[in-house]
PDB file with one MODEL, atoms N, CA, C and O in Angstrom:
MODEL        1
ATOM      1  N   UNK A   1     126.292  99.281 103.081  1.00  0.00           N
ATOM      2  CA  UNK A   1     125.669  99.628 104.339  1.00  0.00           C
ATOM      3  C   UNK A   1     125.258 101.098 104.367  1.00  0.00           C
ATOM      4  O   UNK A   1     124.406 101.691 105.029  1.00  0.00           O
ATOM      5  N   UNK A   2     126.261 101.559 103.302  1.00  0.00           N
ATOM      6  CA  UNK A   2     125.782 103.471 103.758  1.00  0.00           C
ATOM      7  C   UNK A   2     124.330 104.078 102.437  1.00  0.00           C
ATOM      8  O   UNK A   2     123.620 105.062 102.229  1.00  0.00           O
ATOM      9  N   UNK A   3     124.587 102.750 101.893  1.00  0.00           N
ATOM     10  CA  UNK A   3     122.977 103.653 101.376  1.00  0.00           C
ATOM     11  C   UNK A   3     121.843 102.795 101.747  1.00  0.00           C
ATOM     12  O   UNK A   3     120.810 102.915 101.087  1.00  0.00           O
ATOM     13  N   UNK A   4     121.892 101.907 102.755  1.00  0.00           N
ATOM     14  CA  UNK A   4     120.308 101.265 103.736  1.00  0.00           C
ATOM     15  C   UNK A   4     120.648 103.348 104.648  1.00  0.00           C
ATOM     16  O   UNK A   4     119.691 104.096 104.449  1.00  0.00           O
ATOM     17  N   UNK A   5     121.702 103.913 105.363  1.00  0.00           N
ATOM     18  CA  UNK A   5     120.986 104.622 105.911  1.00  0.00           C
ATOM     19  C   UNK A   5     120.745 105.789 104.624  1.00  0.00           C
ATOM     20  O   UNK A   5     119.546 106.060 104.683  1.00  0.00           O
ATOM     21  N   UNK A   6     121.108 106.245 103.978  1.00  0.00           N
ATOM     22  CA  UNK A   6     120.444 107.133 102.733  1.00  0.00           C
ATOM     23  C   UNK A   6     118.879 106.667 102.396  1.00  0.00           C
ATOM     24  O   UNK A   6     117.947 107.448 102.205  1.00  0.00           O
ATOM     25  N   UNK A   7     118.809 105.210 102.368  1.00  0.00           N
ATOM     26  CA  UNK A   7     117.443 104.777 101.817  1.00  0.00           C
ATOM     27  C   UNK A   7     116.556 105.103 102.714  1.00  0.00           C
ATOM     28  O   UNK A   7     115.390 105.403 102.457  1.00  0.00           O
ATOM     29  N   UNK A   8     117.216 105.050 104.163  1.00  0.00           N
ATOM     30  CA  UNK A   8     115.975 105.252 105.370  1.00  0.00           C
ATOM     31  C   UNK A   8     115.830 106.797 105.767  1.00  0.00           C
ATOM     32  O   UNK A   8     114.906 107.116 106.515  1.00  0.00           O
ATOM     33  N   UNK A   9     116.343 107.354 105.489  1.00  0.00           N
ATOM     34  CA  UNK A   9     116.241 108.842 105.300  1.00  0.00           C
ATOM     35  C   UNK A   9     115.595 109.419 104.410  1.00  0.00           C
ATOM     36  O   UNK A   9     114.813 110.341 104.643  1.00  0.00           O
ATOM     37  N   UNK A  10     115.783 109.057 103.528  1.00  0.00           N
ATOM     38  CA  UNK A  10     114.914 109.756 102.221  1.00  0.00           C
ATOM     39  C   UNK A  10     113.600 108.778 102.139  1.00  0.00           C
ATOM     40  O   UNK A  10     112.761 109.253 101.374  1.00  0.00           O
ATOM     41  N   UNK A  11     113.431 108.243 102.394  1.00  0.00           N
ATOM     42  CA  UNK A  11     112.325 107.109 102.503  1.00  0.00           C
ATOM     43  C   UNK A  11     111.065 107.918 103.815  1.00  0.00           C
ATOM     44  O   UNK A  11     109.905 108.309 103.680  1.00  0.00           O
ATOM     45  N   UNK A  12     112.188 107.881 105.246  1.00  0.00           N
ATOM     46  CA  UNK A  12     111.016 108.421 106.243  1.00  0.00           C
ATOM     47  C   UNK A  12     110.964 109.875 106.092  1.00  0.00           C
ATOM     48  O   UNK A  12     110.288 110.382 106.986  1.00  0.00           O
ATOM     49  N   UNK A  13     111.469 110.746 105.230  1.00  0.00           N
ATOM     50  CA  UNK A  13     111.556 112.358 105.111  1.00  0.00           C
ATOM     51  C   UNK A  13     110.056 111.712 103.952  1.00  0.00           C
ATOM     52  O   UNK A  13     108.989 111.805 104.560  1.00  0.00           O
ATOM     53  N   UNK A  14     109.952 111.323 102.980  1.00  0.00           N
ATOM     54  CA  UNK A  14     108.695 111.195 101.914  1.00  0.00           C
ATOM     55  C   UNK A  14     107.602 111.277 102.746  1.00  0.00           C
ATOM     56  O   UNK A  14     106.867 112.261 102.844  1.00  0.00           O
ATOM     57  N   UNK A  15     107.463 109.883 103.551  1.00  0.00           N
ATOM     58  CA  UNK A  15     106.582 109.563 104.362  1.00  0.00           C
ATOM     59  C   UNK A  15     105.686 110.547 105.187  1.00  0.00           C
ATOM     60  O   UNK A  15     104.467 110.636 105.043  1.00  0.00           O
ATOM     61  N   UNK A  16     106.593 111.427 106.254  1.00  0.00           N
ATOM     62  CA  UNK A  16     106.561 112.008 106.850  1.00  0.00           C
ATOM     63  C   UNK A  16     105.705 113.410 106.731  1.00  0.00           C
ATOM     64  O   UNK A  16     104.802 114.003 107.322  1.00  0.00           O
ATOM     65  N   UNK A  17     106.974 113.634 105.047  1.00  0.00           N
ATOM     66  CA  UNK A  17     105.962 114.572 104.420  1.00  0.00           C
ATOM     67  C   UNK A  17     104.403 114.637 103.700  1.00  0.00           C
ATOM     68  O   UNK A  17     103.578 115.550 103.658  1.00  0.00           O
ATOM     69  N   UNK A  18     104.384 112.985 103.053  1.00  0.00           N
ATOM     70  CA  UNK A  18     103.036 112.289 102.713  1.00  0.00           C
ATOM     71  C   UNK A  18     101.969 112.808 103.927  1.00  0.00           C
ATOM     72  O   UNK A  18     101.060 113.612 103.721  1.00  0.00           O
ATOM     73  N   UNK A  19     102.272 112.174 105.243  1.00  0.00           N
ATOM     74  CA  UNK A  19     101.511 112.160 105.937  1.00  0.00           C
ATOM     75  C   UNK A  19     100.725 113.597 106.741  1.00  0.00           C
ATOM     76  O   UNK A  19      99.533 113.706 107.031  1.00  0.00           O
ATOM     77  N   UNK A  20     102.319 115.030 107.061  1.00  0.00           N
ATOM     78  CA  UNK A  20     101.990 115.718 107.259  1.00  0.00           C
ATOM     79  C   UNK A  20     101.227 116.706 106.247  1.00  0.00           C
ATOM     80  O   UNK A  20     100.718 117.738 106.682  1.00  0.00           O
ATOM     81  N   UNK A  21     101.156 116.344 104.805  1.00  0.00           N
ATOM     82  CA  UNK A  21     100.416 117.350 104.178  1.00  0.00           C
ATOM     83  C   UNK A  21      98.911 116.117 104.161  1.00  0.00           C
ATOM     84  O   UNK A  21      98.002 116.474 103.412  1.00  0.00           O
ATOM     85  N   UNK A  22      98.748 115.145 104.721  1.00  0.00           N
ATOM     86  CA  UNK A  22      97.613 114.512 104.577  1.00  0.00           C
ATOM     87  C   UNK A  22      96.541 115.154 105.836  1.00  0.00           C
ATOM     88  O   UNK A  22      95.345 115.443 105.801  1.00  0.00           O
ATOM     89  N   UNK A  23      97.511 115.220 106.872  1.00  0.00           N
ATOM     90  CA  UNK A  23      96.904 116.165 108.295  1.00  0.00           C
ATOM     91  C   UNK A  23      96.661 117.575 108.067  1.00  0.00           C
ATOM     92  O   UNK A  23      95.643 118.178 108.405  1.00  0.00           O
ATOM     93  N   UNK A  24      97.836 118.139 107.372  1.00  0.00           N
ATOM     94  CA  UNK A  24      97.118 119.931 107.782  1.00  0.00           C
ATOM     95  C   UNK A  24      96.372 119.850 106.591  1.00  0.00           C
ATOM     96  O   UNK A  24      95.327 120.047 107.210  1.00  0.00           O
ATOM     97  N   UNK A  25      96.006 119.740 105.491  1.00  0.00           N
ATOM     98  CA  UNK A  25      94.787 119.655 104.272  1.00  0.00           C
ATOM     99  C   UNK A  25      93.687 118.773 104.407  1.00  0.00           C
ATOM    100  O   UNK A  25      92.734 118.809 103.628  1.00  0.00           O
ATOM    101  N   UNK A  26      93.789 117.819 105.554  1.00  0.00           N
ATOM    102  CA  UNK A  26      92.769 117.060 105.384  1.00  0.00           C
ATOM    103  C   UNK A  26      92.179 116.305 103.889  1.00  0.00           C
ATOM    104  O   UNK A  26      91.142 115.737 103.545  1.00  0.00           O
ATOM    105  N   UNK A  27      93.236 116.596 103.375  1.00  0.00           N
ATOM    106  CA  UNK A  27      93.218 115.586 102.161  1.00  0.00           C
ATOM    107  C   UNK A  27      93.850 114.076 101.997  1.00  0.00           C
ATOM    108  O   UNK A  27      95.078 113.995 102.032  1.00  0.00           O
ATOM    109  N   UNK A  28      93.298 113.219 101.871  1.00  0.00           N
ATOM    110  CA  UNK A  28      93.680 111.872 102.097  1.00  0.00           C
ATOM    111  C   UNK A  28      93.770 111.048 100.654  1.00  0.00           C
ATOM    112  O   UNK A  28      93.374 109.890 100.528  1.00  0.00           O
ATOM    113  N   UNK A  29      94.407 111.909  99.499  1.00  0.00           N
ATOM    114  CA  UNK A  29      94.109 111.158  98.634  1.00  0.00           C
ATOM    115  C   UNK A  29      96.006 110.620  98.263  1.00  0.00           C
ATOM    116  O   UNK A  29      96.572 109.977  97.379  1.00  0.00           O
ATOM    117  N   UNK A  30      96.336 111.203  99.281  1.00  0.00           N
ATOM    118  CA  UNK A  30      97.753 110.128  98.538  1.00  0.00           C
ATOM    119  C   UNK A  30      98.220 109.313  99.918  1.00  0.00           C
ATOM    120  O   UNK A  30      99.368 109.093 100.303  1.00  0.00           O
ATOM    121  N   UNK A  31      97.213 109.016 100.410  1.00  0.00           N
ATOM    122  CA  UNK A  31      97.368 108.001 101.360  1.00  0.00           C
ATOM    123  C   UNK A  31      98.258 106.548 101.215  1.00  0.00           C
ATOM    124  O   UNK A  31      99.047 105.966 101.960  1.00  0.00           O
ATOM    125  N   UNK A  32      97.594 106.222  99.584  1.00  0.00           N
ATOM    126  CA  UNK A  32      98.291 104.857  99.137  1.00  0.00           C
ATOM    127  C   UNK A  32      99.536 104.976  98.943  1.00  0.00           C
ATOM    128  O   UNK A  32     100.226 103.970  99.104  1.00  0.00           O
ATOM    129  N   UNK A  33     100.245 106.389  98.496  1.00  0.00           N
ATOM    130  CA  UNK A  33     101.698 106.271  98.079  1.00  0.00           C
ATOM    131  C   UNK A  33     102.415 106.019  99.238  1.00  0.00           C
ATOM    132  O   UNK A  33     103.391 105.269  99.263  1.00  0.00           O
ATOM    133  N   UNK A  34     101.664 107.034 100.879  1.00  0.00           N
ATOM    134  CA  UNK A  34     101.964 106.851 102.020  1.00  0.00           C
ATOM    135  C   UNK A  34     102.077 105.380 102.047  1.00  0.00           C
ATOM    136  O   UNK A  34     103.288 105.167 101.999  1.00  0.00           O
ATOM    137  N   UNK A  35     101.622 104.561 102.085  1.00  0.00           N
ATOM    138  CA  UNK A  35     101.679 103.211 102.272  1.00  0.00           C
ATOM    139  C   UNK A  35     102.766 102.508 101.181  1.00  0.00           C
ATOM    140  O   UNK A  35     103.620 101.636 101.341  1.00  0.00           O
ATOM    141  N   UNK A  36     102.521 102.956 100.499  1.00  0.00           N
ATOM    142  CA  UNK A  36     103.542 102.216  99.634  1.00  0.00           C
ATOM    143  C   UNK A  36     105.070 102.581 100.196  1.00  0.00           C
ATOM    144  O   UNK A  36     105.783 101.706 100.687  1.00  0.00           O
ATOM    145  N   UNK A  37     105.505 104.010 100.067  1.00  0.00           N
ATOM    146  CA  UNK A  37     106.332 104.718 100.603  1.00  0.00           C
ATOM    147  C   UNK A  37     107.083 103.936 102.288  1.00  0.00           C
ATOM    148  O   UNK A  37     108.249 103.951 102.684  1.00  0.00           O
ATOM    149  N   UNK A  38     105.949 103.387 102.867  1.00  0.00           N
ATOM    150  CA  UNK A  38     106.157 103.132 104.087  1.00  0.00           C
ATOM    151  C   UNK A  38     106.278 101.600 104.263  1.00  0.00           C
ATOM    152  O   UNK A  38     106.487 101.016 105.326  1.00  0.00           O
ATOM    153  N   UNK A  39     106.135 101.128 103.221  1.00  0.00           N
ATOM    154  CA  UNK A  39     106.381  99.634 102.840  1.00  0.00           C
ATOM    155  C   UNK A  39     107.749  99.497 102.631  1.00  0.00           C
ATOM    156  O   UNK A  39     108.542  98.952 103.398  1.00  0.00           O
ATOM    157  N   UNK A  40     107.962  99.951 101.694  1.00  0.00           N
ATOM    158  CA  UNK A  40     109.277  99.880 101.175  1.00  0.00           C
ATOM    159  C   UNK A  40     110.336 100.539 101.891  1.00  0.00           C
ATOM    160  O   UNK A  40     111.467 100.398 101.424  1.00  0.00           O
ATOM    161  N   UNK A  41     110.143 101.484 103.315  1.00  0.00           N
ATOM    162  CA  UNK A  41     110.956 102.043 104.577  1.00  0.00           C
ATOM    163  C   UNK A  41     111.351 101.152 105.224  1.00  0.00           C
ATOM    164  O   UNK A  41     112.539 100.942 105.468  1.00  0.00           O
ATOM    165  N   UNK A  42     109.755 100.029 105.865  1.00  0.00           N
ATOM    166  CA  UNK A  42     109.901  99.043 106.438  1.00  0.00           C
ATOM    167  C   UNK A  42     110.394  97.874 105.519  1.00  0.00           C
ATOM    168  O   UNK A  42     110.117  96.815 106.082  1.00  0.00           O
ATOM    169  N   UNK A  43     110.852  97.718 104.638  1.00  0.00           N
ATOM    170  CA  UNK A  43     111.523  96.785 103.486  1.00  0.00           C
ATOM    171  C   UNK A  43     112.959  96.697 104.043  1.00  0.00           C
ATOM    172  O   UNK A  43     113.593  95.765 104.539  1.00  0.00           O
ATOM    173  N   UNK A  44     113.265  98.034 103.779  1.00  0.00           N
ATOM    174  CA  UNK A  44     114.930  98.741 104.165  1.00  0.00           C
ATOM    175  C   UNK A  44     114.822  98.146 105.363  1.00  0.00           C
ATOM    176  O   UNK A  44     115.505  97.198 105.750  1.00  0.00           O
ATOM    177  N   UNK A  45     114.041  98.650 105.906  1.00  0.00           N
ATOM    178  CA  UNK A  45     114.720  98.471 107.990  1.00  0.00           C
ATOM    179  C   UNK A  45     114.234  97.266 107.875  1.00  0.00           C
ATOM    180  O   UNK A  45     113.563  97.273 108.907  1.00  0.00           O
ATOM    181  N   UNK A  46     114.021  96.058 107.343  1.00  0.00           N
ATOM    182  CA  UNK A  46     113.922  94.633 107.781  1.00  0.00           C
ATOM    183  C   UNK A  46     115.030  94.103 107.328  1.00  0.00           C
ATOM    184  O   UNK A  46     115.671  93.236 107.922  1.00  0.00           O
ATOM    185  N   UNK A  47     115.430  94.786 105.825  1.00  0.00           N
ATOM    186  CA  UNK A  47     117.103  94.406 105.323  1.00  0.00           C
ATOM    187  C   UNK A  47     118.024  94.720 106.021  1.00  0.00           C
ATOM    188  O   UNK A  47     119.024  94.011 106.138  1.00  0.00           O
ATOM    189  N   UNK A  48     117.854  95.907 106.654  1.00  0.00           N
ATOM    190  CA  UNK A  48     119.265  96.596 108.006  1.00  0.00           C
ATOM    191  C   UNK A  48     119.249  95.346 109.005  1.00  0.00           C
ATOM    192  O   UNK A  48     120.283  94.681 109.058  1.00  0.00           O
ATOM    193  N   UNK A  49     118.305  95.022 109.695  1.00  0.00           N
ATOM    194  CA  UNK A  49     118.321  94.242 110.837  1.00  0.00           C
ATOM    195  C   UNK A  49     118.826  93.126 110.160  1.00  0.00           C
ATOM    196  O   UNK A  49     119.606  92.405 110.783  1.00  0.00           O
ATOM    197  N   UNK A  50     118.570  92.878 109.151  1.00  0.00           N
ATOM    198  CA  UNK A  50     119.281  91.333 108.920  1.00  0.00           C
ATOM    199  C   UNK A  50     120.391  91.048 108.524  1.00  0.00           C
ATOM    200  O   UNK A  50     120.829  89.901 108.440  1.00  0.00           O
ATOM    201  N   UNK A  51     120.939  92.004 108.252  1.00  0.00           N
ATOM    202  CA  UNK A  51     122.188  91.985 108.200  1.00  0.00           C
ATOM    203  C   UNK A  51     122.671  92.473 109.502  1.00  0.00           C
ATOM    204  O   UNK A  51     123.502  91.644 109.874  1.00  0.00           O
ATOM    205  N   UNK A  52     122.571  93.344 110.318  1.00  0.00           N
ATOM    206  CA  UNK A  52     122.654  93.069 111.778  1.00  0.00           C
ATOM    207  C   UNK A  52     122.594  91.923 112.559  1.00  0.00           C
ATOM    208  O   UNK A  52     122.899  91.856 113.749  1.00  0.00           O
ATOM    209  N   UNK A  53     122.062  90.736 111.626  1.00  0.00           N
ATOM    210  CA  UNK A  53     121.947  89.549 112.567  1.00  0.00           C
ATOM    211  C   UNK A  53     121.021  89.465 113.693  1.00  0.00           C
ATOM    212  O   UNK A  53     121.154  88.639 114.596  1.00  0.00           O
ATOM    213  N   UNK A  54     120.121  90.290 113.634  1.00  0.00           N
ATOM    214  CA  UNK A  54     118.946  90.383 114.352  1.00  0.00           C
ATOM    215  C   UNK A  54     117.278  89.806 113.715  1.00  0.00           C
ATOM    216  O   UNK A  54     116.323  90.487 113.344  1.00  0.00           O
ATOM    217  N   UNK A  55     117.380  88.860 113.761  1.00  0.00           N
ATOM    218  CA  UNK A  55     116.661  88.154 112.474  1.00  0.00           C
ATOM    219  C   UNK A  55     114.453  87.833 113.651  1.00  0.00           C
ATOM    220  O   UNK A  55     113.472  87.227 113.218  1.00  0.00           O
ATOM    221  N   UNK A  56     114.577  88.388 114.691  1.00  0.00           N
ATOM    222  CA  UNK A  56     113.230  88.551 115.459  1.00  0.00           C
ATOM    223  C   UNK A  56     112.923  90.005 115.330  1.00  0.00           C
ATOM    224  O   UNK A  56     111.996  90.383 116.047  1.00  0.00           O
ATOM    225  N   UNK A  57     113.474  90.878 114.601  1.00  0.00           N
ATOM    226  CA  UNK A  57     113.348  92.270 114.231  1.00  0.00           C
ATOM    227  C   UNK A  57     112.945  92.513 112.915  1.00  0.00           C
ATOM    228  O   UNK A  57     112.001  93.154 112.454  1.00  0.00           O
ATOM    229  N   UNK A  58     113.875  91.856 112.391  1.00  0.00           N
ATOM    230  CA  UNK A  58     113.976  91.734 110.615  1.00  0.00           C
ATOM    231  C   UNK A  58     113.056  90.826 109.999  1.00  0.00           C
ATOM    232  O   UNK A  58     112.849  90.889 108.787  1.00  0.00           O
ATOM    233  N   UNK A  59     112.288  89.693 110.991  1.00  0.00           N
ATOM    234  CA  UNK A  59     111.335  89.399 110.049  1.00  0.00           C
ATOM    235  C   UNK A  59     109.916  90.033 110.553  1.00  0.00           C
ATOM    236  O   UNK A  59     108.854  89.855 109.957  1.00  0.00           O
ATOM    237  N   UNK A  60     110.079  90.841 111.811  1.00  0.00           N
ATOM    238  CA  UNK A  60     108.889  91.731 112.206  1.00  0.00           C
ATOM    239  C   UNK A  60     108.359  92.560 110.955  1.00  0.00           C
ATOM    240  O   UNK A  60     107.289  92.566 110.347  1.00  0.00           O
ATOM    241  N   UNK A  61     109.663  93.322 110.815  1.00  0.00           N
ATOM    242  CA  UNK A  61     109.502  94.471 109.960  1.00  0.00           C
ATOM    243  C   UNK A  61     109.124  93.843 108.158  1.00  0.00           C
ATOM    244  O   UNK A  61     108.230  94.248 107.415  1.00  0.00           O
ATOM    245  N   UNK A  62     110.238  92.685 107.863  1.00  0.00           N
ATOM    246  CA  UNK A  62     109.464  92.131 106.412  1.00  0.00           C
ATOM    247  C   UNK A  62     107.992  91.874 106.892  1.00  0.00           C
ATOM    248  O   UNK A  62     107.258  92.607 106.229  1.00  0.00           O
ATOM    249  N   UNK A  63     107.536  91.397 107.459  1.00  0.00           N
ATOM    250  CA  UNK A  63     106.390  91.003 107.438  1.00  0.00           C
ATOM    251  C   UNK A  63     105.097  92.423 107.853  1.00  0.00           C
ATOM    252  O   UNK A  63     103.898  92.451 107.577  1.00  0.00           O
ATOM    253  N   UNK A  64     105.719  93.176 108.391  1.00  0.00           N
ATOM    254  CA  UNK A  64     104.823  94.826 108.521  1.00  0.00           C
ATOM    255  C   UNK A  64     104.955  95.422 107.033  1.00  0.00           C
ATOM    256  O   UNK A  64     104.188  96.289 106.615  1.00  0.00           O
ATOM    257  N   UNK A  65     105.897  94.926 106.350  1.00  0.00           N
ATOM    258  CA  UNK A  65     106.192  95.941 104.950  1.00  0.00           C
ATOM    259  C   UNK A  65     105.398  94.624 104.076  1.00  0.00           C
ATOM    260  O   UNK A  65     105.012  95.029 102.979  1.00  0.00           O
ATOM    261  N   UNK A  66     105.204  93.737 104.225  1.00  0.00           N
ATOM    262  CA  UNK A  66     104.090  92.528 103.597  1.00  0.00           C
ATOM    263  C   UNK A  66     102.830  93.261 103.076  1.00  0.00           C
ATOM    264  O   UNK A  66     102.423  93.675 101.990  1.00  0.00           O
ATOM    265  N   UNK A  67     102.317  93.221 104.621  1.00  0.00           N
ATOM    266  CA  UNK A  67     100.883  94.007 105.246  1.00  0.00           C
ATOM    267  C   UNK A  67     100.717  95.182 104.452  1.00  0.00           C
ATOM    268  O   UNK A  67      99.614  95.482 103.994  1.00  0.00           O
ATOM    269  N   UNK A  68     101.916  95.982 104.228  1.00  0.00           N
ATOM    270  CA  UNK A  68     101.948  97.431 104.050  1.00  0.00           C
ATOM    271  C   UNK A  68     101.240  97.282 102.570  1.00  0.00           C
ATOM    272  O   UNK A  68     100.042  97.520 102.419  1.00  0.00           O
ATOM    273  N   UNK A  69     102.045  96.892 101.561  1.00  0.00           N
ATOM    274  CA  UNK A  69     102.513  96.613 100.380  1.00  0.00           C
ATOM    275  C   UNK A  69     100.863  96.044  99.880  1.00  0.00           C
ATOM    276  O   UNK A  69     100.397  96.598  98.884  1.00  0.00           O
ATOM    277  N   UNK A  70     100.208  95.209 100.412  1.00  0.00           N
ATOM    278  CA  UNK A  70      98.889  94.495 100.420  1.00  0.00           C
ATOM    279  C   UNK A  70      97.757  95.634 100.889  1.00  0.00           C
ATOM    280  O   UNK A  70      96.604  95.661 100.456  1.00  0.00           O
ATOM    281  N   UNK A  71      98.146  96.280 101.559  1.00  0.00           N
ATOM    282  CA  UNK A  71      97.268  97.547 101.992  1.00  0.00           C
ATOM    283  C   UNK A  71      97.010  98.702 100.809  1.00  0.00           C
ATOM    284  O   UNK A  71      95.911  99.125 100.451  1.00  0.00           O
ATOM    285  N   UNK A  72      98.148  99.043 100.369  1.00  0.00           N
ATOM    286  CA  UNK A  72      99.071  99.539  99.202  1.00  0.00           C
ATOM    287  C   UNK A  72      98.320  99.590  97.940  1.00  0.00           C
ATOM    288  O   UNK A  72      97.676 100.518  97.450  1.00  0.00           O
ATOM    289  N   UNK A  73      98.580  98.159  97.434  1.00  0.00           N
ATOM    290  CA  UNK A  73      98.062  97.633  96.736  1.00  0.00           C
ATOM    291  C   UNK A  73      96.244  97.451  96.242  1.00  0.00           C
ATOM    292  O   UNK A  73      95.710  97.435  95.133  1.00  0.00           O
ATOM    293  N   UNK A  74      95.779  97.352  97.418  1.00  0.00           N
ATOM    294  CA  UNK A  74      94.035  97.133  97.876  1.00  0.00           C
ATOM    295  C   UNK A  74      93.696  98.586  98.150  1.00  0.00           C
ATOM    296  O   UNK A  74      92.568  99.005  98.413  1.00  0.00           O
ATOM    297  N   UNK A  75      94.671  99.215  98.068  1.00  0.00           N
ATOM    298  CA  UNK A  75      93.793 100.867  98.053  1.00  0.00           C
ATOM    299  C   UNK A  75      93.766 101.642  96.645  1.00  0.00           C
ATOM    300  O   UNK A  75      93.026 102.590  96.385  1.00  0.00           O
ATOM    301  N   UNK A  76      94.678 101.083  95.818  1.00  0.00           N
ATOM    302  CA  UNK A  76      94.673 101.872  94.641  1.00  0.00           C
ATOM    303  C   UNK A  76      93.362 101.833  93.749  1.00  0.00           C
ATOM    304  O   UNK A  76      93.299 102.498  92.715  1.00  0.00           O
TER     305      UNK A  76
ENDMDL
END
């Protein structure tokens, strides 16, 4: 359980940072890792919820990290 929260930490710190050097440079070329990066966040947090037993959360999020992953994928 204690490395889903390590994974979601270091996962949304990447992201975060992906995204904020995509805004102040106006450079958009690692957009896809952003996505990938953010696939595999929402991967984690669909595995947390399900093991939480919250399974109308957990298949929200598998299925947003689906999308992601296919987005991901179609941008490279």
């Amino acid at each position: 359980m204690e490395i889903l929260k390590i994974l979601k930490v270091i996962l949304s710190v990447i992201v975060m940072a992906l995204a904020g050097y995509s805004l102040i440079t106006k450079n958009f070329e690692f957009m896809s890792y952003m996505m990938l990066f953010l696939g595999v966040f929402m991967l984690v947090m669909g595995i947390s919820e399900l093991q939480a037993k919250k399974k109308t959360s957990a298949i929200s999020f598998i299925l947003a990290a689906a999308f992601l992953f296919f987005v991901a994928i179609y941008t490279f």
